[in-house]
C-alpha positions in Angstrom: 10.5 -8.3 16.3 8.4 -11.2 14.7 7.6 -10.3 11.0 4.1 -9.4 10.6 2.2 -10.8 7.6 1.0 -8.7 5.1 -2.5 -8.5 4.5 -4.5 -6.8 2.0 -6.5 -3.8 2.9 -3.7 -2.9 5.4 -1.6 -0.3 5.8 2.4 -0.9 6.8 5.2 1.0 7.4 8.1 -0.2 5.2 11.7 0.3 6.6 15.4 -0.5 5.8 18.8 0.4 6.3 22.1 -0.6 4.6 24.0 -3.2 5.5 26.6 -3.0 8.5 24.7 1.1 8.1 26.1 1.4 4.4 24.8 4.0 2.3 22.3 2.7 -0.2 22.1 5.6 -2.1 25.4 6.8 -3.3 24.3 9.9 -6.0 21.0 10.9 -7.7 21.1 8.4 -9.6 20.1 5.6 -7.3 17.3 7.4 -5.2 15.8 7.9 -8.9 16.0 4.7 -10.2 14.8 3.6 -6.4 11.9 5.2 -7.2 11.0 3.5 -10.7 11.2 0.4 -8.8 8.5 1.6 -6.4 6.2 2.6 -9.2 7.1 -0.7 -10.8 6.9 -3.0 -8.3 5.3 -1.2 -5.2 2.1 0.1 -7.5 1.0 -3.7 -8.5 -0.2 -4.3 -4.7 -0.1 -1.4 -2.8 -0.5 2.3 -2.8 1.9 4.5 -1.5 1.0 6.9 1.0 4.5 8.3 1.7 8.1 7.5 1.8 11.3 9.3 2.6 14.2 7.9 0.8 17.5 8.9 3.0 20.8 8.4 2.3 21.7 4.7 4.5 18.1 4.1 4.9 14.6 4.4 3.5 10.9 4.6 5.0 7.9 3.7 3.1 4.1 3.8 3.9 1.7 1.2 1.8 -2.0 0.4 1.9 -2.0 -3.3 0.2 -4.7 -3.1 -2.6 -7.6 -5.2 -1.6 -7.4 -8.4 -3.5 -9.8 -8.0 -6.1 -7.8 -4.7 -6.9 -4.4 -6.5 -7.6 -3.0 -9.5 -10.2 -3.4 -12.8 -8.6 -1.0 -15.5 -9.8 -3.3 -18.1 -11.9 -1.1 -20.9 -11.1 -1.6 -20.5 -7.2 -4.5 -18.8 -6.9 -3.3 -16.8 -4.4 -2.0 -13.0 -3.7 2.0 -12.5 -3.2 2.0 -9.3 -1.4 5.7 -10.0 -0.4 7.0 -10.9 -4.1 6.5 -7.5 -5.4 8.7 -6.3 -2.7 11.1 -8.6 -2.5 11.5 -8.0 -6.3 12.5 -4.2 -5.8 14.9 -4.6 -3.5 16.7 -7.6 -5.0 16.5 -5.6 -8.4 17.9 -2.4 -7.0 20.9 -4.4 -5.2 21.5 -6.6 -8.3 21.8 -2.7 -10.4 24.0 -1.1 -6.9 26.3 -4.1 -7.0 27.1 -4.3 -10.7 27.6 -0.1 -10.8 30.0 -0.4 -8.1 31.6 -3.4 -8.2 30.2 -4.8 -4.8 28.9 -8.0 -4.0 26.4 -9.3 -1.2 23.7 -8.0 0.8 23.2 -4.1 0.5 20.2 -4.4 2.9 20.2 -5.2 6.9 18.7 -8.8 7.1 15.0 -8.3 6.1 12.9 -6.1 5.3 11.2 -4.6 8.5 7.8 -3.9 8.2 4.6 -2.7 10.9 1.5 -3.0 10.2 -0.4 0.5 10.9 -3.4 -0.6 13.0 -5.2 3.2 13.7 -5.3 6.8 12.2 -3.3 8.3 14.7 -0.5 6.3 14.5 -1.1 6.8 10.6 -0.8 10.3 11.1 1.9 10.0 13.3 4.0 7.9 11.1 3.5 10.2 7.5 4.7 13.5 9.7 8.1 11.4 10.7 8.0 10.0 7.3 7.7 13.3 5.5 10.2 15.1 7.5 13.0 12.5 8.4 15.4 14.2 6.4 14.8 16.9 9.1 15.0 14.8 11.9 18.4 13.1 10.6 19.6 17.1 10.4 20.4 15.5 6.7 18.3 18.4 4.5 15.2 20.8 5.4 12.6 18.3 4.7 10.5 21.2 2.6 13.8 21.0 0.3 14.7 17.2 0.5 14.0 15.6 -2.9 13.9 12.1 -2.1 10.8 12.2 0.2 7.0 12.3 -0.4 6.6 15.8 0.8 6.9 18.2 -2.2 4.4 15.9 -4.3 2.1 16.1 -1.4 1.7 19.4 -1.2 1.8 20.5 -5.2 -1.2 20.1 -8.3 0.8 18.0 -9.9 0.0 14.3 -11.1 1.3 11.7 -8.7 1.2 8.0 -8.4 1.2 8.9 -4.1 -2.6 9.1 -2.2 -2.2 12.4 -1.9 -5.8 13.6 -1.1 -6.6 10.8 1.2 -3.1 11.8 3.1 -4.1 15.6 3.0 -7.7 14.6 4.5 -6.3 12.7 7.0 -4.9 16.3 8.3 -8.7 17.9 7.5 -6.7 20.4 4.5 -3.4 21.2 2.9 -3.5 24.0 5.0 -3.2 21.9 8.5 -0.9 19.6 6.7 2.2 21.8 6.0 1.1 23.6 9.6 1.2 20.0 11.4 4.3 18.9 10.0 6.1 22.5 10.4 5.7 22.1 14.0 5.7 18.3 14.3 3.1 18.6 16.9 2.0 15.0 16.7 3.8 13.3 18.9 6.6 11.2 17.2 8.7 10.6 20.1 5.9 7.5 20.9 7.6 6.3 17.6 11.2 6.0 18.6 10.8 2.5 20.0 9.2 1.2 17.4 11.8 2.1 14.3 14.7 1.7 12.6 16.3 4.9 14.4 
């Protein structure tokens, strides 16, 4: 698949798996420190509607920050959208290799990305998103820890969108109710990621 460019104002679906299927999570630890990185790196252009970190493999929905929004490099004038990214993920192999004594690519070529063109596919993509550990038969996705799901549907503070993802599903009510039966259909997905 050609690599899409990133545009801002867009949303895209963010995927990855480990290289030759590695795990790229190995204990707490990294899915935590996975997560700074997003909030570091992720939160200067983009906003994160959900992800679903997984042990060889991670999925992550963005809406790029319209330009005005995000820090523009004064030397070139110009937004990176791809920078920010490419910083996590060099970061968090440059921490996994040193921990464990590795060297090389933790990550399967480059980064694969889609860009999300209408709300039903939206929709689509945060119910597989939000209950891919359930999918994987990995973990209960209303137990799973390393996905969006349990700050979705709580009060408390979160860097997520969380009410424009819960108005996407009308209330919280149909959210939990939509993903608990997975009615939307995600099997339009399977030819279109990682999986």
């Amino acid at each position: 698949m050609e690599h899409q460019p990133f545009e801002p104002g867009h949303f895209f679906h963010l995927y990855n798996r480990g290289n030759n299927n590695e795990n790229l999570f190995l204990e707490q630890e990294n899915y935590n420190y996975f997560l700074v990185l997003m909030k570091k790196y992720l939160l200067k252009v983009a906003d994160v509607y959900s992800y679903c970190l997984l042990p060889n493999h991670f999925h992550i929905i963005i809406r790029f920050k319209e330009v005005s929004q995000q820090t523009i490099d004064s030397r070139k004038r110009k937004v990176g959208l791809h920078q920010p990214i490419s910083n996590m993920l060099n970061a968090y192999t440059k921490a996994i290799n040193k921990r464990y004594m590795r060297r090389g690519s933790l990550f399967q070529e480059h980064l694969k990305r889609i860009k999300i063109t209408n709300e039903n596919y939206l929709k689509n993509l945060i119910v597989y998103v939000n209950t891919n550990s359930s999918h994987h038969q990995f973990e209960d996705y209303t137990t799973y820890k390393y996905s969006s799901y349990k700050a979705l549907i709580s009060n408390q503070e979160t860097a997520l969108k969380r009410d424009e993802v819960i108005e996407l599903f009308d209330d919280l009510s149909n959210f939990k109710y939509v993903l608990h039966i997975k009615n939307l259909n995600i099997n339009i997905l399977q030819e279109l990621i990682l999986e």
